[in-house]
C-alpha positions in Angstrom: -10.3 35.2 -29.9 -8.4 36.0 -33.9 -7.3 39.4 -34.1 -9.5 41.4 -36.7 -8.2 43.6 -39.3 -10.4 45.9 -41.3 -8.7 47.4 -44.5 -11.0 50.7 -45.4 -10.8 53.8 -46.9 -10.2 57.3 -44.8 -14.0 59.2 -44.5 -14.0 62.3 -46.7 -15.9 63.6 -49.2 -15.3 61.7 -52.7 -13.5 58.3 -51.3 -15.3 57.5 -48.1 -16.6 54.0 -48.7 -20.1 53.5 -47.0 -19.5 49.4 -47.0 -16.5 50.1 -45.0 -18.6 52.4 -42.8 -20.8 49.7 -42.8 -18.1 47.0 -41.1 -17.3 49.6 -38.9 -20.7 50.0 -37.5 -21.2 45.9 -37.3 -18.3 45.8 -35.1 -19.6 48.9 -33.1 -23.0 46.7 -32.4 -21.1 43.5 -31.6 -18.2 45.0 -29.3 -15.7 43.7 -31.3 -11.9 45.1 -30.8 -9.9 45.3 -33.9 -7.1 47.0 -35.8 -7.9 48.9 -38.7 -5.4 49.7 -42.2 -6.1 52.6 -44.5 -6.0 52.1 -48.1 -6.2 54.5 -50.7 -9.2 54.9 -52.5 -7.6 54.4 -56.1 -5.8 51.1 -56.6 -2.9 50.2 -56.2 -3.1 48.9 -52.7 0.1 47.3 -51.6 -0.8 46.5 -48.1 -3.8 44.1 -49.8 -1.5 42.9 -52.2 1.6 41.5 -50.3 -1.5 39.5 -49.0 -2.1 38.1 -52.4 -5.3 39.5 -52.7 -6.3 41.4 -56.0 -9.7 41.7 -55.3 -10.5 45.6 -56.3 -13.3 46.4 -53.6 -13.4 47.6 -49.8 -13.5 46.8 -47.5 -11.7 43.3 -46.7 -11.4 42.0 -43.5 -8.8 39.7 -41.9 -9.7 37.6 -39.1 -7.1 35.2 -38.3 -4.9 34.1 -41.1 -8.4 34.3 -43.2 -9.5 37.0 -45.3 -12.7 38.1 -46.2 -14.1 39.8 -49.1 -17.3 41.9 -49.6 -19.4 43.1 -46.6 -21.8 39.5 -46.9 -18.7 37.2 -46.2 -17.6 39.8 -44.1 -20.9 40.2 -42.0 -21.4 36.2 -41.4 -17.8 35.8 -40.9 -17.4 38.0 -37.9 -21.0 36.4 -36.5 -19.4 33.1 -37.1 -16.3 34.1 -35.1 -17.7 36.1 -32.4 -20.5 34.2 -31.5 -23.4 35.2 -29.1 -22.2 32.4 -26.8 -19.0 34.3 -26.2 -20.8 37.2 -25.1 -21.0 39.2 -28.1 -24.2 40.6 -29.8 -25.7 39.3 -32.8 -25.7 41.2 -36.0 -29.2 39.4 -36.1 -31.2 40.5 -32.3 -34.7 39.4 -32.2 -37.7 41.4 -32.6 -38.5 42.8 -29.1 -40.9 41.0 -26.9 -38.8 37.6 -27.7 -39.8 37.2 -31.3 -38.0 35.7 -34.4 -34.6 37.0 -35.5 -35.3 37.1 -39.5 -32.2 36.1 -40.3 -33.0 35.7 -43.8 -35.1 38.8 -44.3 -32.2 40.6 -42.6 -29.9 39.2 -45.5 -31.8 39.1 -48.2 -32.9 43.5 -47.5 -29.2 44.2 -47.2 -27.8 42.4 -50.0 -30.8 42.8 -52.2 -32.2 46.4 -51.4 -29.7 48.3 -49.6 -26.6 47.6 -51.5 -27.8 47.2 -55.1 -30.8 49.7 -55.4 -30.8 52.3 -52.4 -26.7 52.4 -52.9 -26.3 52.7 -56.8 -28.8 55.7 -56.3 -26.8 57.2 -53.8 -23.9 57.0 -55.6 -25.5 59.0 -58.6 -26.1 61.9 -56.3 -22.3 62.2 -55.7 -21.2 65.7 -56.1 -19.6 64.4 -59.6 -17.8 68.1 -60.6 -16.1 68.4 -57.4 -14.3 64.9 -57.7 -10.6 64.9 -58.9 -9.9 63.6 -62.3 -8.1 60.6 -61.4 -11.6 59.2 -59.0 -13.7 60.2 -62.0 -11.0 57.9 -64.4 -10.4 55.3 -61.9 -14.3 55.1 -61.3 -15.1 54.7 -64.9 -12.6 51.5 -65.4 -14.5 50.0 -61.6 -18.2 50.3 -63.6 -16.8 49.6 -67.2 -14.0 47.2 -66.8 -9.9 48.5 -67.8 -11.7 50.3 -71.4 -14.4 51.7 -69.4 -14.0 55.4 -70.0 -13.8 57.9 -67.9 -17.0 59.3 -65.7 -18.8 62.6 -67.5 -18.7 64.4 -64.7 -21.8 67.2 -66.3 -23.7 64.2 -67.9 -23.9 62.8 -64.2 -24.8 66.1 -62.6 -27.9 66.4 -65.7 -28.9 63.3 -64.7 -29.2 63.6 -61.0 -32.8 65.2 -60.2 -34.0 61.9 -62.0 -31.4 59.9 -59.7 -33.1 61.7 -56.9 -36.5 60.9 -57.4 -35.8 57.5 -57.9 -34.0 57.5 -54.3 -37.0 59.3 -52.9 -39.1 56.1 -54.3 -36.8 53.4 -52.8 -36.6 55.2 -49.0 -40.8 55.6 -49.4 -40.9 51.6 -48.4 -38.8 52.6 -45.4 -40.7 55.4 -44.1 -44.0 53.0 -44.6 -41.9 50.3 -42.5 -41.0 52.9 -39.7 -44.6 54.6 -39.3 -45.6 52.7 -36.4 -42.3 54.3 -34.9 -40.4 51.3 -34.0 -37.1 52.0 -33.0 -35.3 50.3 -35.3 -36.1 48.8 -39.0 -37.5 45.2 -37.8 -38.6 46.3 -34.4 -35.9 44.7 -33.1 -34.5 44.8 -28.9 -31.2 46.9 -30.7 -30.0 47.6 -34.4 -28.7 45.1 -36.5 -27.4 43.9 -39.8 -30.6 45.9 -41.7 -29.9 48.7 -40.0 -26.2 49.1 -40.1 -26.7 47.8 -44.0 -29.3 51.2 -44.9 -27.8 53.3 -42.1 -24.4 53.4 -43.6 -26.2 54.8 -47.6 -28.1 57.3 -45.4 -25.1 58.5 -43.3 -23.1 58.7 -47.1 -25.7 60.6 -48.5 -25.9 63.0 -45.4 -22.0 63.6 -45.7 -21.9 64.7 -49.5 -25.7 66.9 -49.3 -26.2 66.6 -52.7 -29.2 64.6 -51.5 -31.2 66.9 -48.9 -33.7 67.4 -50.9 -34.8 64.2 -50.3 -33.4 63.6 -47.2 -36.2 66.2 -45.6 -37.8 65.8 -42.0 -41.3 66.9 -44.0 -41.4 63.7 -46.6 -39.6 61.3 -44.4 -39.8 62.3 -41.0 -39.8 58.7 -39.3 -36.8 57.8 -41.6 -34.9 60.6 -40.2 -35.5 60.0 -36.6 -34.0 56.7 -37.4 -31.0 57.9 -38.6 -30.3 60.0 -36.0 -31.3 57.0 -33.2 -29.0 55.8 -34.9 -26.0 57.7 -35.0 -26.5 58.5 -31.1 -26.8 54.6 -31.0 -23.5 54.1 -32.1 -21.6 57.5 -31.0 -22.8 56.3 -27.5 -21.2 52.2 -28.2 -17.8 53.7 -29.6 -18.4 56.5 -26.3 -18.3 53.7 -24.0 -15.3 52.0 -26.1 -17.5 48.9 -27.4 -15.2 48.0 -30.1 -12.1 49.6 -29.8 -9.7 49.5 -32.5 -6.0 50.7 -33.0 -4.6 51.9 -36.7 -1.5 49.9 -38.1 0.7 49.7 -40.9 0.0 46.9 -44.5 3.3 45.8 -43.2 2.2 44.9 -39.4 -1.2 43.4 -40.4 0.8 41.7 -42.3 2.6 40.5 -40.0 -0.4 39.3 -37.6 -2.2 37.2 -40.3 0.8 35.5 -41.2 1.6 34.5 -37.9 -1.7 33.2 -37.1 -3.2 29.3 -37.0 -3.2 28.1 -40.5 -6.5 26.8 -40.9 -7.5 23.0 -41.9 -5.9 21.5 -45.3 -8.4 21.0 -47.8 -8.0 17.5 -49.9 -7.0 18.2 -53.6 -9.4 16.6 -56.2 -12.3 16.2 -53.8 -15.6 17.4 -54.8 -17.3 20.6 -53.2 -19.3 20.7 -50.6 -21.9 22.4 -53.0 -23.1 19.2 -55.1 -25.0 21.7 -58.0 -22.2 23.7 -58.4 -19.9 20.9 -58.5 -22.1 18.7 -61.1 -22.7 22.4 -63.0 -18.8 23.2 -63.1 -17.0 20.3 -62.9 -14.5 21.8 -60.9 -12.5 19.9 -57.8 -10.7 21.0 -54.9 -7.3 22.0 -56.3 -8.2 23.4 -59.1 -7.0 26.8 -60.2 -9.9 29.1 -60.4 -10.7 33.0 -61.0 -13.5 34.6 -58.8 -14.8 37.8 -60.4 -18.0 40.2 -59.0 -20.7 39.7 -61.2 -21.7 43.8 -61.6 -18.7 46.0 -61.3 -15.3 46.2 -59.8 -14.4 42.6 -61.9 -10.5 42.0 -61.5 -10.6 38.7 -61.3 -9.1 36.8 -58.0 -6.7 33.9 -58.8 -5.9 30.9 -56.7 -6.5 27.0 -55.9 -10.3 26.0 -54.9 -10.5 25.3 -51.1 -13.6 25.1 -50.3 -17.5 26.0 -52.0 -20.8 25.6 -50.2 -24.1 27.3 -50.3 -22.9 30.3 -48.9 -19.0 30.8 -49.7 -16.4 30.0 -52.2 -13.1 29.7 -50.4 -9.1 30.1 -52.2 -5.8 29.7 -51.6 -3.9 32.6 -52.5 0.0 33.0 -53.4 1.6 35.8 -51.2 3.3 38.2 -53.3 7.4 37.7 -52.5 6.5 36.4 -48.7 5.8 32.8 -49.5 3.0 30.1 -48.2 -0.1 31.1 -49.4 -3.4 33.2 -47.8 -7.4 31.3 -48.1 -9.3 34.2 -49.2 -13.3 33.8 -48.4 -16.0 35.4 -51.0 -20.1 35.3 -50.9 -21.7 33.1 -53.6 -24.2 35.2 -54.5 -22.9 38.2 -56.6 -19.9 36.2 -57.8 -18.7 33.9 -60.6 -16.7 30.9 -60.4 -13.9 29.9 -63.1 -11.8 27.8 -64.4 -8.5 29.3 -64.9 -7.5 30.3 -68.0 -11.7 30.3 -69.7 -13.3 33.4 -69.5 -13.1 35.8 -66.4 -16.3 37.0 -66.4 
């Protein structure tokens, strides 16, 4: 099987990254050993750059010589790789009693619900005048773009009892969908991608208690149990060494993913897979594009069109001073597509 390397942040107060956490716990459910690089939580990040990859969030994971960008690409990419068949778990199990997997559903709550709404709530109910100057700056230019100014540390503090009440609306859907006291979100034979997806905004909460107010065993009592199922859940997986994982150096990941199976050429000036986007763009294979997040965090990716289907736009990347190039995967959805050299956003 490809080696697996997860670049994240260390946990802690201010800079733990819950999508990270999230990866983490994916790999937990499927058994998946790996390696894992730390980053720090303020660019610049020279162990993701001598990859050629500017790309400003985390996590990114490396499986193979591929790279993988933003916790969608990342999710299907590790299904894709470490397939049932082999004897790993889906990120998708089936409702218990042989039902359907929800594949879609699955998806479309964790891209849709859990990392838009339920996270950019959660993220308001940091403990903003604790946080050093340099997160609160760095964080302002990731919302706002390289003008954005600086976080207002008191103006986010004034505004959190609204930010709170608004989380305790989003979670009351989840304590509606976990009355029946299922064990897990779909009522599914173990926990997958919907649960690691909301499980991962509840444990980041938890970890800064500015939200415990909310996060109370009388309003939510069911959602609460879940959590704690599912920390035990996982504790007991990493307990019995499910997915075991090593820490290395930028330098020897490095190493690993350049020394891996190049994957397939693609054929310069074909069309993409995707015919919409292809007719709606008029871009080729070959051509030198920029790939920019549609919401936040847009530093534009540069490289040469691979590959672009429903689900992924793929580049080739240049390596910074190492030579050859790296074919960096992103999600569709939540991206835009460019020309080189128009607009990057």
């Amino acid at each position: 099987m490809p080696e697996v390397i997860l670049y994240r942040f260390a946990k802690c107060l201010h800079h733990g990254s819950p999508f990270s956490s999230k990866i983490d716990h994916i790999l937990a459910i499927k058994g998946i050993p790996h390696k894992q690089v730390m980053v720090a939580p303020i660019p610049p990040r020279p162990q993701l750059q001598q990859l050629g990859v500017d790309y400003r969030r985390i996590p990114v994971v490396a499986i193979g010589a591929d790279i993988w960008c933003d916790t969608a690409a990342i999710a299907t990419a590790l299904e894709n790789a470490f397939p049932e068949s082999a004897g790993y778990p889906s990120v998708y199990p089936p409702r218990k009693g042989g039902g359907a997997r929800d594949t879609g559903v699955q998806k479309l709550i964790a891209g849709y619900w859990a990392e838009k709404p339920l996270f950019s709530l959660a993220a308001a109910c940091l403990p903003w005048t604790k946080l050093p100057k340099a997160f609160l700056v760095d964080r302002g230019k990731y919302s706002g773009g390289p003008d954005g100014k600086p976080i207002d540390a008191a103006s986010m503090m004034a505004a959190q009892p609204s930010a709170l009440s608004r989380l305790a609306m989003q979670l009351k859907p989840l304590e509606e969908q976990l009355t029946d006291s299922r064990d897990w979100i779909l009522d599914t034979e173990y926990p997958g991608l919907v649960d690691a997806s909301v499980y991962c905004v509840i444990e980041f909460l938890r970890g800064n208690g500015t939200a415990n107010t909310v996060l109370d065993n009388t309003l939510f009592p069911k959602t609460i149990a879940w959590a704690d199922r599912m920390a035990k859940y996982l504790a007991d997986r990493r307990a019995s060494n499910a997915a075991p994982f090593t820490e290395i150096s930028g330098d020897e990941a490095a190493s690993l993913i350049f020394s891996a199976p190049a994957p397939a050429p693609f054929v310069a000036g074909e069309l993409p897979q995707d015919a919409i986007f292809a007719q709606a763009t008029g871009l080729r294979l070959g051509d030198r594009v920029h790939v920019v997040p549609d919401d936040t965090g847009k530093v534009p990716t540069e490289g040469v069109l691979a590959h672009v289907d429903l689900d992924e736009v793929v580049i080739e990347v240049e390596r910074k001073g190492a030579g050859g190039s790296t074919r960096v995967h992103f999600p569709r959805g939540g991206f835009v597509v460019s020309k080189a050299g128009k607009s990057k956003l």
